[in-house]
C-alpha positions in Angstrom: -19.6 -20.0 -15.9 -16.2 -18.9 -15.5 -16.7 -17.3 -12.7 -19.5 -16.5 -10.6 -20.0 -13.7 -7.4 -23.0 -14.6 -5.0 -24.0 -12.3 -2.3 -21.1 -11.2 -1.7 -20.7 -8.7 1.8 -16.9 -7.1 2.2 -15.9 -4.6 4.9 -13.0 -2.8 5.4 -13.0 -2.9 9.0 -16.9 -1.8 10.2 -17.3 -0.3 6.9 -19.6 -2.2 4.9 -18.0 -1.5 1.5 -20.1 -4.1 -1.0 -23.6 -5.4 -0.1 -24.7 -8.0 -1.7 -22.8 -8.0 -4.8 -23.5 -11.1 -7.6 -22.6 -10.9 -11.0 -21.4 -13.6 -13.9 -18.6 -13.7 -16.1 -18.9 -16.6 -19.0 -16.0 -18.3 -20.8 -14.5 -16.0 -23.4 -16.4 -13.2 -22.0 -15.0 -9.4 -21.5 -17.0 -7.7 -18.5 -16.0 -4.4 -17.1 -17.0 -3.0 -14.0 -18.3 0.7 -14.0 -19.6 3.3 -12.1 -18.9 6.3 -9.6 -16.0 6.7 -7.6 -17.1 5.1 -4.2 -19.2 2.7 -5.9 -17.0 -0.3 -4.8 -15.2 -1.4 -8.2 -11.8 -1.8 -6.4 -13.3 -3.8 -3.8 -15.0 -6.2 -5.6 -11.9 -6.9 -7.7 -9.7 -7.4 -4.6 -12.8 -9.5 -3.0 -12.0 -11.6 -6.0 -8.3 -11.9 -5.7 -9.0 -12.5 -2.4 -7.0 -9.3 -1.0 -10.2 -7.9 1.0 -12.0 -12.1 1.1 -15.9 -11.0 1.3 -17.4 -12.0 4.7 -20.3 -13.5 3.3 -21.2 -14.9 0.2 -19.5 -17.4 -2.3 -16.9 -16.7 -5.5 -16.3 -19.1 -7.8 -14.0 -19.7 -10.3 -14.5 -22.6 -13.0 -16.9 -24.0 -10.0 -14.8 -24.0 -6.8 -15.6 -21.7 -4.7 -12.0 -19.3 -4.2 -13.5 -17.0 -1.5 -11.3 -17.9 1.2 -8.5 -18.8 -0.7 -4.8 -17.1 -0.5 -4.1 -14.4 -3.1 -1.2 -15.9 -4.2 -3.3 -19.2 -5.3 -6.0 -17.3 -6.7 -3.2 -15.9 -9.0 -1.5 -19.2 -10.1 -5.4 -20.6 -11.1 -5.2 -17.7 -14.0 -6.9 -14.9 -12.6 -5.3 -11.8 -12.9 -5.4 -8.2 -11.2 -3.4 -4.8 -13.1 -3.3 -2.6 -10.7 -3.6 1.5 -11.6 -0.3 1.8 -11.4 0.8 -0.5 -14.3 4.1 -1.9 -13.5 5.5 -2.3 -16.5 9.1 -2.2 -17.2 9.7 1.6 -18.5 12.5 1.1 -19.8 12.0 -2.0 -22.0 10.3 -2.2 -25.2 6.6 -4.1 -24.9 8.5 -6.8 -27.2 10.7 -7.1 -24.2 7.9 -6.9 -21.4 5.9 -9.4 -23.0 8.9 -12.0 -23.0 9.7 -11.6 -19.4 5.9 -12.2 -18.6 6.0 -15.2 -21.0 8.5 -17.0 -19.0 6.4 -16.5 -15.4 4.8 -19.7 -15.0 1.7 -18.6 -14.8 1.7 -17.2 -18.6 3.2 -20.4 -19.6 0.7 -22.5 -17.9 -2.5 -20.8 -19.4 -1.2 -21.5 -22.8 -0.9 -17.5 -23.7 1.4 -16.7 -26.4 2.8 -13.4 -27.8 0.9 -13.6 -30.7 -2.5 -14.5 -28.7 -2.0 -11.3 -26.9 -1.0 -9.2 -30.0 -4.5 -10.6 -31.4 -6.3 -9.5 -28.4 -4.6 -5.9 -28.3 -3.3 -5.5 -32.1 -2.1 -2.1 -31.0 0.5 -3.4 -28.7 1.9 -5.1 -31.9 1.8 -2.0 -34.2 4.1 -0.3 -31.2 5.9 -3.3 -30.3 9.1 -1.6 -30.8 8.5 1.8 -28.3 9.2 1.8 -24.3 7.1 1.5 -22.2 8.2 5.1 -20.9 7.0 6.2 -24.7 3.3 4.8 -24.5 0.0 6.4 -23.8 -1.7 5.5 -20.3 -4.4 2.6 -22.1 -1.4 1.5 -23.9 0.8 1.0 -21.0 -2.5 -0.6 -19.3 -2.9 -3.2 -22.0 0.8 -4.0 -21.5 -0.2 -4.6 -18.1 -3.0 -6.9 -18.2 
């Protein structure tokens, strides 16, 4: 497994927010989280990044259990969090996003490449040209992630 959530308890102060949350994510695997507002999704993804660390419970990633590790260092071992806001770079074409996040290190280090990511999200290369001021909402999103 890539990475793997067991039993996983986070609070926001008393608030008990997820109880006893596990789930799997394999190599090369795509999992979304979905359900209600309330339901927890944002907490479990910044119980991951380790912005809200779970109480209880283990999370692993590749087999070492990050639960208790800094954000930061969660971030530089590949594992990524987009924000609803987006934070692109309006004013810049995606070509021009997509280089600047090419030369972080952590891009580099993971081996990405801009024509990976235009095979992942072929729409970002049919509009590689526009804005990011002239996109759609999921189009700014995949620029994001």
């Amino acid at each position: 497994m890539m990475l793997e959530v067991e039993d996983i308890h986070t609070y926001y102060g008393t608030s008990h927010i997820i109880q006893g949350l596990s789930l799997e994510v394999g190599l090369n695997e795509i999992v979304c989280l979905i359900g209600r507002n309330g339901a927890g999704k944002t907490t479990t993804i910044r119980s991951i990044m380790g912005l809200t660390p779970p109480r209880r419970g283990e999370i692993r990633f590749k087999g070492k259990n990050i639960a208790r590790i800094k954000p930061f260092s969660i971030s530089r071992m590949g594992i990524g969090y987009v924000p609803e806001d987006r934070r692109i770079f309006p004013d810049l074409s995606v070509r021009d996003n997509l280089e600047i996040a090419r030369r972080s290190r952590v891009l580099t280090e993971t081996g990405w490449n801009i024509k990976e990511i235009y095979d992942f999200f072929p729409k970002l290369k049919e509009i590689e040209d526009h804005r990011g001021s002239e996109m759609s909402g999921g189009e700014q999103q995949m620029l994001a992630i």
